[in-house]
C-alpha positions as CSV (number, residue, x, y, z in Angstrom):
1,X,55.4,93.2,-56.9
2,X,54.0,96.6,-56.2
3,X,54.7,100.1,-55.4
4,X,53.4,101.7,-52.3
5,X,53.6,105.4,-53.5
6,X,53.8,106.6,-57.2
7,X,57.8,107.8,-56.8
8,X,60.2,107.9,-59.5
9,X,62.8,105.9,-58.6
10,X,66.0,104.3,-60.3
11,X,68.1,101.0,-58.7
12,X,71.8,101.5,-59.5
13,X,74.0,99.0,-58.2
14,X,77.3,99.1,-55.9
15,X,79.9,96.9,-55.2
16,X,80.4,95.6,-51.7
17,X,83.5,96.7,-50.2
18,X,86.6,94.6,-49.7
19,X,86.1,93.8,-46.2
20,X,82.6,93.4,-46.2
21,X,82.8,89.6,-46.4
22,X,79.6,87.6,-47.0
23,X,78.3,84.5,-45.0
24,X,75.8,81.7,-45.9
25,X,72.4,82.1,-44.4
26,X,69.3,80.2,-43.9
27,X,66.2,82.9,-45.6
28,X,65.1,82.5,-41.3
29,X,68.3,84.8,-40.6
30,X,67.0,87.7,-42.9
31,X,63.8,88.1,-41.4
32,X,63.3,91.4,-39.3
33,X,64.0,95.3,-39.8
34,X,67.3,96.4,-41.0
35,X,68.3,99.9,-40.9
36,X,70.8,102.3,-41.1
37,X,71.3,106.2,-41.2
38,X,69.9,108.0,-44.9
39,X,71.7,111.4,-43.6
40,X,69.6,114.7,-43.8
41,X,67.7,113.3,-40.4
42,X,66.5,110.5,-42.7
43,X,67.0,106.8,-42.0
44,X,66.4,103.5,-44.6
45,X,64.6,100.7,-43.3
46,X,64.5,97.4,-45.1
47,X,61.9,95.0,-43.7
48,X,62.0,91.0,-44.7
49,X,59.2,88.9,-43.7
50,X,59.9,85.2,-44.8
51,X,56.5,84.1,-43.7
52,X,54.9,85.6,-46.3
53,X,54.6,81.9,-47.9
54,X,57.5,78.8,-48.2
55,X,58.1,80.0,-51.6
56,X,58.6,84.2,-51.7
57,X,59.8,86.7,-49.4
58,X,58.2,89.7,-48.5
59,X,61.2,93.0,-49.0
60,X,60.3,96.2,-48.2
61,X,62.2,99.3,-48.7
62,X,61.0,102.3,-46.8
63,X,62.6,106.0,-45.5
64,X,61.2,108.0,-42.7
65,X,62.2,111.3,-40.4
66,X,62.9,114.5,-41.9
67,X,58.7,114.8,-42.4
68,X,59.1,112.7,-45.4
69,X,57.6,108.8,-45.9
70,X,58.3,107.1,-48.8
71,X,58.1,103.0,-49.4
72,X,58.2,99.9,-51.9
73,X,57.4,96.4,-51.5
74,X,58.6,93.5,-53.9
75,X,58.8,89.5,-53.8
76,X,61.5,88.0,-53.8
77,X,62.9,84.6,-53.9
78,X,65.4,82.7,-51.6
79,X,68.7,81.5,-53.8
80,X,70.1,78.6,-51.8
81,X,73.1,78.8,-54.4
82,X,73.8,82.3,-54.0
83,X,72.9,82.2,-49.9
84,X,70.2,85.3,-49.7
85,X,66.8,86.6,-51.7
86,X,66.7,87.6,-55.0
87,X,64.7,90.2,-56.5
88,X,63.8,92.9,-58.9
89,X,62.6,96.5,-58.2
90,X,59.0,97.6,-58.0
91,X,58.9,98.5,-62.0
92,X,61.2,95.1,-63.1
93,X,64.2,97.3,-64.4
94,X,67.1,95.4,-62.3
95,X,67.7,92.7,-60.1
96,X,69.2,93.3,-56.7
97,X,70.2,90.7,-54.0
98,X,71.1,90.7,-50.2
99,X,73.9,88.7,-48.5
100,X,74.6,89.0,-44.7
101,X,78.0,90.0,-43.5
102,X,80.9,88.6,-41.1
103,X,79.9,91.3,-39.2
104,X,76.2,90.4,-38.6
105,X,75.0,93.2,-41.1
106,X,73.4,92.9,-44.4
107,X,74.6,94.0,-47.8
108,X,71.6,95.1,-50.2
109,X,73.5,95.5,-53.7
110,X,71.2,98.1,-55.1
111,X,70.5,101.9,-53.9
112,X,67.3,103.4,-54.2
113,X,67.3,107.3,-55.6
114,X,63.9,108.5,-55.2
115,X,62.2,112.1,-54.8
116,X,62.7,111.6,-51.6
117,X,66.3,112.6,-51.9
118,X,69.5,111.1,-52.6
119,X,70.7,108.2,-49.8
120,X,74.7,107.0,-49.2
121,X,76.2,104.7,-50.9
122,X,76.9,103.0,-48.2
123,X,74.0,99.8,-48.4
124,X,74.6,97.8,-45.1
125,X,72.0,97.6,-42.9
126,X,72.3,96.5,-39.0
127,X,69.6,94.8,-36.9
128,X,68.4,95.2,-33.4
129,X,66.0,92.0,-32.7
130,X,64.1,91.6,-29.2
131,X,63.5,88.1,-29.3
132,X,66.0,85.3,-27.0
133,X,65.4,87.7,-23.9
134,X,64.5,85.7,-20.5
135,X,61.4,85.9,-19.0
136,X,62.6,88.6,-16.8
137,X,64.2,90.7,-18.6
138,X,61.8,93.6,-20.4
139,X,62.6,96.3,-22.6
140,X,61.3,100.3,-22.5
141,X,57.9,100.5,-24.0
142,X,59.5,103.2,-26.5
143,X,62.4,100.5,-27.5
144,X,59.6,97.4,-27.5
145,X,58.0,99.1,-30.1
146,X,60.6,99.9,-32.5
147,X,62.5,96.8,-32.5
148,X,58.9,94.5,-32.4
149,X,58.8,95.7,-36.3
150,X,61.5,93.5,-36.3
151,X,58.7,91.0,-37.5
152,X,57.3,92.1,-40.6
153,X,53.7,91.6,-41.9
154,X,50.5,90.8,-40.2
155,X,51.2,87.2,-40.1
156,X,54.1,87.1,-37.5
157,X,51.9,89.9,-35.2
158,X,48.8,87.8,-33.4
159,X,46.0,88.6,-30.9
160,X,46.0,87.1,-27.4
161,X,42.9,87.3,-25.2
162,X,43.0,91.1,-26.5
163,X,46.5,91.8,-26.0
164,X,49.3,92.1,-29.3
165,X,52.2,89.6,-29.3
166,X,55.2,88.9,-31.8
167,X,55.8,85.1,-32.9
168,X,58.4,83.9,-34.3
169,X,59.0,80.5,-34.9
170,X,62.4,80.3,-36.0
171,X,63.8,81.4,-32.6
172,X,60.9,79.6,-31.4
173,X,59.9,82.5,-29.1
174,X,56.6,84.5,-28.6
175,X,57.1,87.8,-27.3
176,X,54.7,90.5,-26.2
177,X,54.4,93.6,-28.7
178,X,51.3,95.5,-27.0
179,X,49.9,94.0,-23.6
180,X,46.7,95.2,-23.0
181,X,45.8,97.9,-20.5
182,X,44.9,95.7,-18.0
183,X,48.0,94.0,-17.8
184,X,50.1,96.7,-19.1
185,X,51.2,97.7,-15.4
186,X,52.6,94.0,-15.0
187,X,53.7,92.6,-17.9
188,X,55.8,95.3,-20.6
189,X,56.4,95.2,-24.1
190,X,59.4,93.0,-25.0
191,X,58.1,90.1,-22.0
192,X,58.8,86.7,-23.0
193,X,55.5,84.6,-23.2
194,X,56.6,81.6,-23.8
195,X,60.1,79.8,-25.3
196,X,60.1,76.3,-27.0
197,X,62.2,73.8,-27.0
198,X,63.1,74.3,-30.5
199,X,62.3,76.3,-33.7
200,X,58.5,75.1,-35.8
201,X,57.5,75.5,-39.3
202,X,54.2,77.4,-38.8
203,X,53.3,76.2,-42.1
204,X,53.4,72.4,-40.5
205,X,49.9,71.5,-38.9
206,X,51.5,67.9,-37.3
207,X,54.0,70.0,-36.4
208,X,54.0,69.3,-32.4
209,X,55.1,72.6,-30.2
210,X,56.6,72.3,-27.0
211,X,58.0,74.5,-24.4
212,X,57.7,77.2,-21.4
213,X,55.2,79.7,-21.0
214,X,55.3,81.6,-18.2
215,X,52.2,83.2,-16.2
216,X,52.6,86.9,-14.2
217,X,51.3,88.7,-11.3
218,X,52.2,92.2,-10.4
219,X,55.3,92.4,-8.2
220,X,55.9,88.8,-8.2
221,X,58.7,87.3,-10.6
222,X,57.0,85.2,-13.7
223,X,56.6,81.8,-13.1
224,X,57.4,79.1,-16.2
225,X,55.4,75.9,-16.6
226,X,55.4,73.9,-19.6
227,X,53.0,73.9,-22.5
228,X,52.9,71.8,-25.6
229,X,50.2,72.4,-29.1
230,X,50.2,72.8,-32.8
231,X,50.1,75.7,-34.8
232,X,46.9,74.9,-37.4
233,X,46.6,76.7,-41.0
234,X,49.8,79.0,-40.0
235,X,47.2,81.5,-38.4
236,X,46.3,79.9,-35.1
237,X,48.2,78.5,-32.4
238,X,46.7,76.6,-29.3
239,X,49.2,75.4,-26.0
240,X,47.8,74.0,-23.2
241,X,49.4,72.9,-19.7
242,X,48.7,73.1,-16.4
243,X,48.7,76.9,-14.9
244,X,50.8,77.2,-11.7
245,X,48.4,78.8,-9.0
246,X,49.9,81.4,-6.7
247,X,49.0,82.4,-3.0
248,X,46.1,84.7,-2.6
249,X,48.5,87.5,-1.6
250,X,51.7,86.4,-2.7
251,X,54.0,85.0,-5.0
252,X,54.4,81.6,-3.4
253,X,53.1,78.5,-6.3
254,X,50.6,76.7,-4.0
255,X,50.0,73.9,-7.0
256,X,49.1,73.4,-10.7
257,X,46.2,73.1,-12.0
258,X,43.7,73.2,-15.4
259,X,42.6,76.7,-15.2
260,X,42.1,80.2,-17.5
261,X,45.9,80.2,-18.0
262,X,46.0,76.8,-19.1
263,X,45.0,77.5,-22.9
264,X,46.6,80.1,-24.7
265,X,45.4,80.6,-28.1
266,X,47.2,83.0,-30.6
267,X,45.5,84.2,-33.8
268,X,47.1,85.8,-36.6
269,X,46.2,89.5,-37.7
270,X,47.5,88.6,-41.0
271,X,44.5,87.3,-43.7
């Protein structure tokens, strides 16, 4: 565990309220950015990234606005007993925990109080993910970008043929982040790239991947076609299927065929 800025800071705990019922979850359904409102123009962002490894997950504690940035990182570790990650803060004082809600928000049990002022009480966090979109339907560059932290950590943020995408495998979706600017007029940030069939384990090189990608072309609709691959070392991922091919001047699908659309490799800008 490690601090990201030397802050004093002290964990005191809170009791959940009466109505703020917790549910059993899979470590899959904590992954993303959680936030809520810090007052004083402030807000609290806890990011989870569970592909950190199969064994720890990555929390990370952060406030922002206001002109003031201030951030923590620690390990923790799923509890399939207690349904949610367990962890201590930066300097190993107390152990905190997060549950998720009826409600679909999560319950951190501990409040920070740092110099970067005093934060509510309150300690449930809502989430605003992009991914399960169709292939149609795009999101405001401004929105794309805040909610496509909703992976954290290099290893869920990949390179494709120079543009930045979002994978995740346990909605088994891979959704553009940052198209390059040669594409950027056609495709948007928050386009569905492709959709499996069902959810991988990235850490699984046998592992076979199968499902929809879909090709564009400005002013034309995207067109699906299927792909199938295998995600090697957690850090690359190769599909491959025949490409539709369009008309010349329209959006008609002439055929299929084995062309530059017919690979799509994905590598990780995680180490």
């Amino acid at each position: 565990m490690k601090p990201l800025v030397a802050a004093s800071m002290a964990l005191v705990f809170v009791t959940a309220s009466a109505n703020a019922v917790s549910t059993a979850a899979s470590r899959e359904e904590f992954r993303g950015r959680w936030s809520r409102d810090c007052g004083g123009g402030r807000t609290c962002h806890l990011d989870i990234d569970d592909t950190k490894s199969p064994q720890t997950i990555q929390i990370t504690f952060s406030i922002e606005g206001s002109g003031e940035s201030c951030s923590w990182d620690v390990d923790a570790v799923y509890d399939k007993g207690f349904g949610g990650p367990v962890a201590q803060d930066p300097y190993g004082n107390y152990s905190f925990y997060l549950t998720l809600q009826s409600d679909g928000r999560l319950y951190s049990s501990g409040t920070m109080l740092s110099n970067c002022g005093p934060q509510p009480l309150d300690q449930h966090f809502a989430s605003n993910p992009i991914f399960g979109g169709s292939a149609k339907d795009t999101m405001s560059s401004s929105d794309a970008e805040d909610d496509a932290q909703a992976v954290i950590g290099d290893r869920g943020v990949f390179d494709h043929n120079g543009s930045v995408v979002v994978i995740d495998p346990n909605a088994g979706t891979i959704v553009y982040r940052g198209p390059k600017k040669s594409i950027s007029g056609t495709v948007k940030s928050g386009a569905l790239l492709f959709k499996a069939a069902t959810s991988w384990d990235p850490y699984d090189n046998n592992a076979v991947i199968k499902g929809t990608a879909y090709v564009f072309k400005r002013g034309c609709d995207p067109v699906p076609y299927q792909v199938s691959g295998h995600q090697k070392g957690w850090h690359t991922l190769i599909l491959t299927g025949a490409a539709p091919i369009r008309q010349k001047d329209g959006c008609k699908v002439v055929g299929y065929k084995i062309n530059g659309n017919s690979v799509l490799k994905f590598v990780s800008w995680g180490d």
